[in-house]
C-alpha positions in Angstrom: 130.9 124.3 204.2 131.3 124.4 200.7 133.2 121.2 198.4 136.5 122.8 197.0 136.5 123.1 193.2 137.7 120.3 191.1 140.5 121.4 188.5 140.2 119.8 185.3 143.3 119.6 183.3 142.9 119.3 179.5 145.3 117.0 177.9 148.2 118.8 175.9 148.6 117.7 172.2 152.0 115.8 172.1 154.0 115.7 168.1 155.8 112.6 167.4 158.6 113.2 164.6 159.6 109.8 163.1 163.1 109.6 162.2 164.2 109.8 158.8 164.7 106.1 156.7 168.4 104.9 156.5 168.8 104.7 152.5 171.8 102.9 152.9 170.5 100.3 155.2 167.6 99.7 152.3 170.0 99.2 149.4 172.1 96.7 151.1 169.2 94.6 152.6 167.9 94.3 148.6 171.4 93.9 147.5 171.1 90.9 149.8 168.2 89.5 148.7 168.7 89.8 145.5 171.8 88.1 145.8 170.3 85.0 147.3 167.8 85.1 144.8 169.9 85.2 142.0 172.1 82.4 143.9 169.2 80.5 144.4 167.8 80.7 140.8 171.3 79.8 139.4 171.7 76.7 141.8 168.2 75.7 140.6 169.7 76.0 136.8 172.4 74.2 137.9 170.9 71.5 139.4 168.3 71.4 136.3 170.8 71.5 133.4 174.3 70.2 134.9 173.7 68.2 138.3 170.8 65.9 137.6 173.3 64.6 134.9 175.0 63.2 137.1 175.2 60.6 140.2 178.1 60.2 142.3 179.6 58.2 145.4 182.5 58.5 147.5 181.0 54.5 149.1 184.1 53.3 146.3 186.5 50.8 146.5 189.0 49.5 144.4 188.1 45.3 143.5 190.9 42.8 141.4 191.7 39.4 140.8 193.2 38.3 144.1 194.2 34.7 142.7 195.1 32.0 145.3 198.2 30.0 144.7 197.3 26.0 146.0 199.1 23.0 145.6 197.7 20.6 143.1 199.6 17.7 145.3 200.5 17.4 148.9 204.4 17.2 150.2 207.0 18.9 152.3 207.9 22.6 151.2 211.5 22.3 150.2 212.3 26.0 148.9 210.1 29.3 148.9 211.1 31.5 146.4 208.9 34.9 147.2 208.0 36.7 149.5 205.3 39.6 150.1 205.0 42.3 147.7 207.5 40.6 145.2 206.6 41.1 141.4 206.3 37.7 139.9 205.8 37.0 135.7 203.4 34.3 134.8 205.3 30.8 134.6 207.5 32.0 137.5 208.5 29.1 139.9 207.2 29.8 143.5 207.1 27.1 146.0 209.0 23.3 145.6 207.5 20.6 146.5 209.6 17.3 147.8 209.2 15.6 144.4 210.6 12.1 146.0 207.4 10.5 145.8 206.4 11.7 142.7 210.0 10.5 141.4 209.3 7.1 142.6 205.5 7.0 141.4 206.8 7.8 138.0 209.3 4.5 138.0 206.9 2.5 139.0 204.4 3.5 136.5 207.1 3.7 133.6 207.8 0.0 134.7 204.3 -1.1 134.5 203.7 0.0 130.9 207.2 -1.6 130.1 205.5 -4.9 131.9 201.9 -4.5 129.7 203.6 -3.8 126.3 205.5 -6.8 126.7 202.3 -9.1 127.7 200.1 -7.8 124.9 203.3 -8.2 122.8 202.6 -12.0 123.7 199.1 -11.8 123.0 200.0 -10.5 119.2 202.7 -13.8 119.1 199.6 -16.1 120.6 198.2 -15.4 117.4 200.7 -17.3 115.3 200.9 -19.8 117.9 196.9 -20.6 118.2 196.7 -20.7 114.1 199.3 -23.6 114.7 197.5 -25.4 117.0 194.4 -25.3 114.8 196.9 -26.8 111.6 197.6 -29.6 114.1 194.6 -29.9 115.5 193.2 -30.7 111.7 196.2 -33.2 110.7 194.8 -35.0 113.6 191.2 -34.8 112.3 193.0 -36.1 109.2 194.9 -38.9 110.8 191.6 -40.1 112.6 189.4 -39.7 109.3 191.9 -42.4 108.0 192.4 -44.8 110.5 188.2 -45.1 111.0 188.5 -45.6 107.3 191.5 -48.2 107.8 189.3 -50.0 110.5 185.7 -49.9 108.9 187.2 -52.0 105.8 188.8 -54.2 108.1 186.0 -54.6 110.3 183.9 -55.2 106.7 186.3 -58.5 105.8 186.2 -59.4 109.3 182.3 -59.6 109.2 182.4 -61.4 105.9 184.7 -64.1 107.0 182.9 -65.0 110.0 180.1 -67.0 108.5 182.7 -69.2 106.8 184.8 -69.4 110.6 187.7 -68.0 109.2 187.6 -65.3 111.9 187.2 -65.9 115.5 184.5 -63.7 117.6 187.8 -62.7 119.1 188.9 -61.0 116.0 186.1 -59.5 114.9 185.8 -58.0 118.3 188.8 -56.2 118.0 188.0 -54.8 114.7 185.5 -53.3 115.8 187.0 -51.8 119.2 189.4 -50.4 117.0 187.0 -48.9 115.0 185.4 -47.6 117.8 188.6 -45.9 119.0 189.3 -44.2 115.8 186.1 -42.5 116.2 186.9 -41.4 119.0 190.1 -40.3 118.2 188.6 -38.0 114.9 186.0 -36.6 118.0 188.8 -35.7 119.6 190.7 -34.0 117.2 187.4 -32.2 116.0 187.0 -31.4 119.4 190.4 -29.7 120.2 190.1 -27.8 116.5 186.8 -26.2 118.1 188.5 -25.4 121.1 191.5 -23.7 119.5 190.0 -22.1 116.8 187.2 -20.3 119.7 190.9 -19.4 121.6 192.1 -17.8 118.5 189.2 -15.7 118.1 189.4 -14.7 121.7 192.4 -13.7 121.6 192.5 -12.0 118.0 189.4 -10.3 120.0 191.6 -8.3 122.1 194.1 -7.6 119.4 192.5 -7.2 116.1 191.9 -4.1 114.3 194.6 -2.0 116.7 198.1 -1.9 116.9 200.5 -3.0 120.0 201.2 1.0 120.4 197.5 1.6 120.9 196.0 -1.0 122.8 193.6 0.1 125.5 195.8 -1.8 128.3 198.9 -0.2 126.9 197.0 3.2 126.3 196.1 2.5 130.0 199.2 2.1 131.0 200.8 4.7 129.7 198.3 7.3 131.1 199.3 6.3 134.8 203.2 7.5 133.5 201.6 10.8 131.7 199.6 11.0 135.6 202.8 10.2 137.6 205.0 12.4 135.1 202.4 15.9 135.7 202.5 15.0 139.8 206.1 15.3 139.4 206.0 18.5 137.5 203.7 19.7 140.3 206.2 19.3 142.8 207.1 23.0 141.3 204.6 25.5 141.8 204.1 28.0 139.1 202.9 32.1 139.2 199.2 31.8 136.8 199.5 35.3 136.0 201.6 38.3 136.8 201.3 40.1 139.4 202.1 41.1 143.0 202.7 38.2 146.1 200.1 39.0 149.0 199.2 36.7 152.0 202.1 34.5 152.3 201.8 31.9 154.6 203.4 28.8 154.0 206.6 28.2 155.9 209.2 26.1 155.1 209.3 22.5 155.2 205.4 22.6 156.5 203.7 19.7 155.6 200.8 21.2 152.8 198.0 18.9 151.1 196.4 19.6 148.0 194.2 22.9 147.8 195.5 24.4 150.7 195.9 27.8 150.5 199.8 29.2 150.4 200.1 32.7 149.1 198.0 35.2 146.8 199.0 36.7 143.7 197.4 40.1 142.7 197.6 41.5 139.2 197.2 44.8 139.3 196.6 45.4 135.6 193.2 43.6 136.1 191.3 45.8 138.9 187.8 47.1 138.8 186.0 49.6 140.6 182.8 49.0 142.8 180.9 52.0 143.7 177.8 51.8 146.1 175.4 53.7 144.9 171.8 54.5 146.7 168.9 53.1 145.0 167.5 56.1 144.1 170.7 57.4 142.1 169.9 53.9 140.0 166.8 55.4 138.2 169.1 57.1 135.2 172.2 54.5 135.4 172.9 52.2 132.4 175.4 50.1 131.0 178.1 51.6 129.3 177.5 55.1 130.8 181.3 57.1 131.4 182.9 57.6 134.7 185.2 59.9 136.0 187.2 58.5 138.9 189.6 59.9 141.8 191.4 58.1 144.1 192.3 59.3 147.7 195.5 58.4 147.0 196.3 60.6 144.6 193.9 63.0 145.0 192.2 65.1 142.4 195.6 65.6 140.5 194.7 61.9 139.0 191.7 61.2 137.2 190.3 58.0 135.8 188.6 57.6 133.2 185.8 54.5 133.2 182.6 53.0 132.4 180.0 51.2 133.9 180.2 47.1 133.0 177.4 46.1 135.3 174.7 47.0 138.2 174.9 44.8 141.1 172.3 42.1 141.5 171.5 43.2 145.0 172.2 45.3 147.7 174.8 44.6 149.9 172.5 43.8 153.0 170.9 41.5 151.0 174.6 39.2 150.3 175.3 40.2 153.5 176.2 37.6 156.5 173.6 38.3 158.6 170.4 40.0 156.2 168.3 42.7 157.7 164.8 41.0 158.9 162.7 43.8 158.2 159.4 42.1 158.7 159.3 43.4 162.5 157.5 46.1 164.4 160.2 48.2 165.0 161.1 48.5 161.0 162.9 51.6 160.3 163.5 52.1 156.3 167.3 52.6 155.4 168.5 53.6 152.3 170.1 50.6 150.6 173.0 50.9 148.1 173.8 48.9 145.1 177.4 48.0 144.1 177.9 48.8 140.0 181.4 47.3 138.6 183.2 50.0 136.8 185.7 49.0 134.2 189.0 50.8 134.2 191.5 51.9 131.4 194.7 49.5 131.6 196.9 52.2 130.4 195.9 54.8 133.1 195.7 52.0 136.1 199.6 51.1 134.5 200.3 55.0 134.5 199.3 55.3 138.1 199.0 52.0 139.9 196.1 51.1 142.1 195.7 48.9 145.3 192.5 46.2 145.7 190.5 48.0 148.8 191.4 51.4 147.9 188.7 54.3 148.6 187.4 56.0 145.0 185.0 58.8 144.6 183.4 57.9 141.3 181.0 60.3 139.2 178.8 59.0 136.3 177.6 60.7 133.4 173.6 59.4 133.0 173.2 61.7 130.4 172.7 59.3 127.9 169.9 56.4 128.9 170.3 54.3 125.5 172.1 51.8 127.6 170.4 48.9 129.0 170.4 48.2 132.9 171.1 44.6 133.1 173.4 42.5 130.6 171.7 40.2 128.3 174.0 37.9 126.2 176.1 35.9 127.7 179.5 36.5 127.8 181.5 36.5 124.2 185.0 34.7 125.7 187.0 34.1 129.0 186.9 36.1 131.8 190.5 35.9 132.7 192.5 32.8 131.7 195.9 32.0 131.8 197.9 29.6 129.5 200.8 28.6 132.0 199.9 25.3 132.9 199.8 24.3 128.8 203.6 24.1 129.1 202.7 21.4 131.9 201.3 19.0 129.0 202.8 15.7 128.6 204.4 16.5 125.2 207.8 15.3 127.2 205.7 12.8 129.1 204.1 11.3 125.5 207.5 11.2 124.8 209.1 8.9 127.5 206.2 6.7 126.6 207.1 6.3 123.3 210.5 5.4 123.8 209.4 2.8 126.4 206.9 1.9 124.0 209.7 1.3 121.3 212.4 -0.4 123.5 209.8 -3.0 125.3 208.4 -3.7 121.3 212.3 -4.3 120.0 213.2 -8.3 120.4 216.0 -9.1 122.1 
């Protein structure tokens, strides 16, 4: 039996044709590329020669003077004469006091420098009456120097008649008690001139050198009227600066004490900016570097125009209520930021008023680094300052002393 025959098939040769390239396909995948490339390059120029010029922050917020209106004495509110968001000028009247106890404080102090200028009136007319004393006091020196003259030569005939028994022991006794008494008398009278002439100087201690108008009991004096006179002025609660009323809380006919808080006066032509930025957009800032501002109020339609005053002397975690304890072993670095004060121009904040907690986007130019990053003279003059309570001085109050002054110093 023979095997059948095995076939062997030879492979046919198979030809692949590979499509054609799409040309169009190409172009735009290289316009693509190209385009981020030259995107890329020009962001990179960008960033080189325009952005790392500057830092910015929207973490902004609009600070000011928020100036707290307290009574400098306690009493009963008798009339409230603002409310909340009022406009109030510097030297405006706000609150009243009950001024009934300052009114009677100031009689009664009034009263008491009338009383002193009248005693140390009688401490001047002591004086004249002490120098008499000492004139009497020395006619009685006088008077005794004579009679122990008087009885010594009669005491000397007395002795010289007793050998003969012309004068009794009796006598001669007598002589010389009286004598003895006249002496007495002169240290007497020398005594009482010591004593007067040591009250004269006593007293001419406490009123030599100074007239009755400026005597420390009547200077004394009349500071408790000038003290009595400004708590009666008090009574009347005066605006410190101009502004707007926030925060009112007193009510009327509450019972406030001194330095308790009432209302809030915010003077919006005094606001700052404080913008929080990260610690590493610090590395270029200096003082006195520009800023451009926006607020969200206004949007971008409303720039500011500012410059940096001052960079914060810490971050805000570390002022913060409760600081971050970062000395554990779940620590977790956070980017810290660091408030800088921006001062504002007064004529654009006027142009377009600002509110205190407002949210800024603020943009600095740290261009220029010939600043310096921390101040280093103290400052040249005041802060803020306000002159309102110089018409509270006691130019009036000086003046009702010197007419009580005057009257108590007039003899009846």
């Amino acid at each position: 039996m023979t095997e059948p025959e095995t076939e062997i098939s030879t492979p046919i040769p198979v030809t692949v044709t590979h499509a054609a390239g799409n040309p169009a396909r190409k172009k735009a995948l290289l316009s693509i590329a190209g385009v981020v490339i030259l995107v890329a390059l020009c962001w990179a120029a960008y960033e080189w020669l325009v952005a790392s010029h500057y830092e910015s922050t929207d973490n902004a917020y609009v600070q000011g003077s928020v100036v707290q209106i307290t009574p400098q004495i306690g009493g009963t509110v008798l009339a409230i004469l603002v409310d909340d968001n009022d406009f109030v000028k510097a030297g405006q009247v706000l609150v009243r006091l009950d001024p009934t106890d300052a009114k009677l404080a100031l009689d009664q102090a009034k009263a008491n420098l009338a009383q002193v200028v009248r005693q140390v009136r009688t401490l001047y007319a002591n004086n004249a009456t002490l120098r008499a004393q000492i004139s009497l006091r020395e006619s009685d020196v006088v008077k005794a120097k004579t009679e122990i003259d008087r009885a010594t030569d009669d005491l000397k005939r007395r002795q010289s008649l007793v050998g003969d028994g012309a004068v009794s022991e009796e006598e001669l006794k007598h002589a010389q008690t009286q004598l003895a008494s006249a002496r007495s008398a002169q240290a007497a009278a020398l005594a009482g001139v010591a004593a007067a002439r040591e009250q004269l100087a006593s007293n001419q201690a406490m009123t030599d050198g100074v007239r009755i108008e400026q005597h420390p009991s009547v200077l004394a004096a009349a500071t408790k009227v000038r003290e009595a006179w400004l708590a009666k002025e008090r009574s009347a609660m005066l605006a410190p600066v101009t502004g707007f009323v926030a925060r009112r809380t007193v009510q009327l006919g509450q019972r406030v004490a001194a330095g308790a808080p009432l209302m809030a006066i915010i003077a919006l032509n005094q606001v700052w900016v404080d913008a929080n930025f990260k610690e590493v957009q610090l590395r270029f800032m200096r003082i006195g570097q520009s800023v451009k501002l926006t607020a969200d109020l206004y949007g971008n339609k409303v720039e500011y125009k500012g410059v940096v005053s001052g960079l914060g002397m810490g971050t805000g975690a570390a002022f913060s209520l409760l600081p971050a304890q970062n000395a554990t072993g779940n620590w977790i670095k956070v980017v810290q930021r660091v408030p800088v004060r921006v001062t504002l121009d007064p004529v654009e904040v006027e142009k377009n008023p600002l509110r205190v907690g407002l949210s800024m986007e603020a943009t600095v130019d740290v261009s220029n680094t010939d600043g310096k990053m921390l101040a280093d003279a103290p400052r040249a003059a005041a802060l803020v300052q306000t002159a309102v309570y110089d018409a509270m001085d006691s130019a009036a109050a000086a003046e009702e002393v010197r007419k009580i002054v005057a009257t108590n110093l007039t003899r009846p």
